[in-house]
C-alpha positions in Angstrom: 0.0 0.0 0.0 1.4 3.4 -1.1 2.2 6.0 1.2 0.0 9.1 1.9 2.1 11.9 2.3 0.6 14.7 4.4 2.3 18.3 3.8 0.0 19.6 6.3 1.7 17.5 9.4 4.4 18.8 11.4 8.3 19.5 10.5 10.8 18.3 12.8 13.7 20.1 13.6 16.3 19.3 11.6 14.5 19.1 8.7 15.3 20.0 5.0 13.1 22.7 3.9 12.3 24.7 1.1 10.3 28.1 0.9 7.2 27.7 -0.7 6.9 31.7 -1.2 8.9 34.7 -1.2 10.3 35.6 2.7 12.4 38.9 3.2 15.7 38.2 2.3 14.8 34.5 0.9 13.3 33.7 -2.8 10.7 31.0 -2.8 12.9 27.9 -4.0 15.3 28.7 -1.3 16.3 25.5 0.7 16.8 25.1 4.1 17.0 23.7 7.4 14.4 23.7 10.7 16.0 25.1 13.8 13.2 24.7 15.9 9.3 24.1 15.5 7.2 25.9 17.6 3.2 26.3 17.7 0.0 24.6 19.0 -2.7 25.6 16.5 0.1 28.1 14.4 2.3 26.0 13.2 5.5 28.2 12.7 9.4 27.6 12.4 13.3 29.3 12.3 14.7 28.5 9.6 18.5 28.4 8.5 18.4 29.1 4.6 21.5 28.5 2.7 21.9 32.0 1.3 22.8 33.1 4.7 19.2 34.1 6.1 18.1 32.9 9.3 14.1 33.9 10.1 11.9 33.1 12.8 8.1 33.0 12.7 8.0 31.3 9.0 4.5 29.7 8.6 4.0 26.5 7.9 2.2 27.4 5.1 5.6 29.1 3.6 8.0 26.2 3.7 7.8 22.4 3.1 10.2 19.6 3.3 12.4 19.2 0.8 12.0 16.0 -0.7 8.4 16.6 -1.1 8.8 19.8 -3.3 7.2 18.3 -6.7 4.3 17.0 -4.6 3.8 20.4 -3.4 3.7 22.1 -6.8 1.6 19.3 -8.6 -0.9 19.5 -6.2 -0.7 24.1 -6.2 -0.9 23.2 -10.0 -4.1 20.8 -9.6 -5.8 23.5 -7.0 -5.1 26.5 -9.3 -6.4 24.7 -12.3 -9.5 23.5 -10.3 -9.8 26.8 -9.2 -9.9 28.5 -12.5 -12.1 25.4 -13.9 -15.0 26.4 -11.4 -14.2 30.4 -12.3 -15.1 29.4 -16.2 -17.9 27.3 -15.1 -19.8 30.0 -12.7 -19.0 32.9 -15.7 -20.6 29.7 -18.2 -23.0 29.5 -16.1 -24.0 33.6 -16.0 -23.5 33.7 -11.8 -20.4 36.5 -12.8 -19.6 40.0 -12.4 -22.3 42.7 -12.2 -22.7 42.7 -16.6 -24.7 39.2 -15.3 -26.4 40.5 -13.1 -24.7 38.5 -10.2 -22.4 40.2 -7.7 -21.4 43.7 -8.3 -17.8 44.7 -8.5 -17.1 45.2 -5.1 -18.1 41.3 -4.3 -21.3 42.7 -2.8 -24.7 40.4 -4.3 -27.0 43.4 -5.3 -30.3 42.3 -3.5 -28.1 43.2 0.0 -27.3 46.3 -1.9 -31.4 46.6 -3.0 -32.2 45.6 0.6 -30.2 47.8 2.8 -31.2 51.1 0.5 -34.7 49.5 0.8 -34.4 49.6 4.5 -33.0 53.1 4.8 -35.6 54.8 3.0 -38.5 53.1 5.1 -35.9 55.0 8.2 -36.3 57.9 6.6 -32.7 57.8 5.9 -30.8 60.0 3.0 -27.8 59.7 1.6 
């Protein structure tokens, strides 16, 4: 039976990492090692990079072990393109911007928009 990695589980210290993202001083790509995990519910790290930077505080979210780098970007690439396969399919679907009468540009649905001015005019409200 094949073996589920988890790249949400903890790193140990002593771990080789790599950034997952841009961090002052360090490019995303940028290996490295754990100094020491710390965290309950935010998971967070200091790192020793090998261009010299050392930074505390790094998110979990920001680094992951080394050897499981093309995992990490095959499954970035499979949520992006997931991601931009619902996008086509709500815009297919007319539930887009405000030219579909869906949300307007702001990310606000109009019938709270239609609702609240609705409500301030019974108020005796002007704006």
């Amino acid at each position: 039976m094949a073996k589920t990695i988890d790249l949400d589980a903890r790193i140990r210290s002593g771990a080789k990492v790599r950034a997952t993202a841009d961090l002052p001083g360090v490019p995303a790509g940028t290996n490295g090692k754990v100094a020491m995990s710390n965290g309950i519910t935010w998971l967070r790290y200091w790192v020793r990079f090998d261009n010299g930077e050392m930074l505390g505080h790094v998110d979990h979210d920001n680094i992951v072990i080394a050897r499981h780098w093309d995992l990490w970007h095959r499954r970035k690439e499979e949520a992006e393109l997931a991601a931009s396969q619902a996008d086509t399919a709500g815009a297919a679907a007319g539930g887009g911007g405000a030219a579909a009468g869906g949300d307007t540009p702001f990310g606000v649905p109009q019938y709270l928009l239609d609702r609240t001015k609705a409500a301030l005019e019974k108020a005796g409200v002007t704006r």
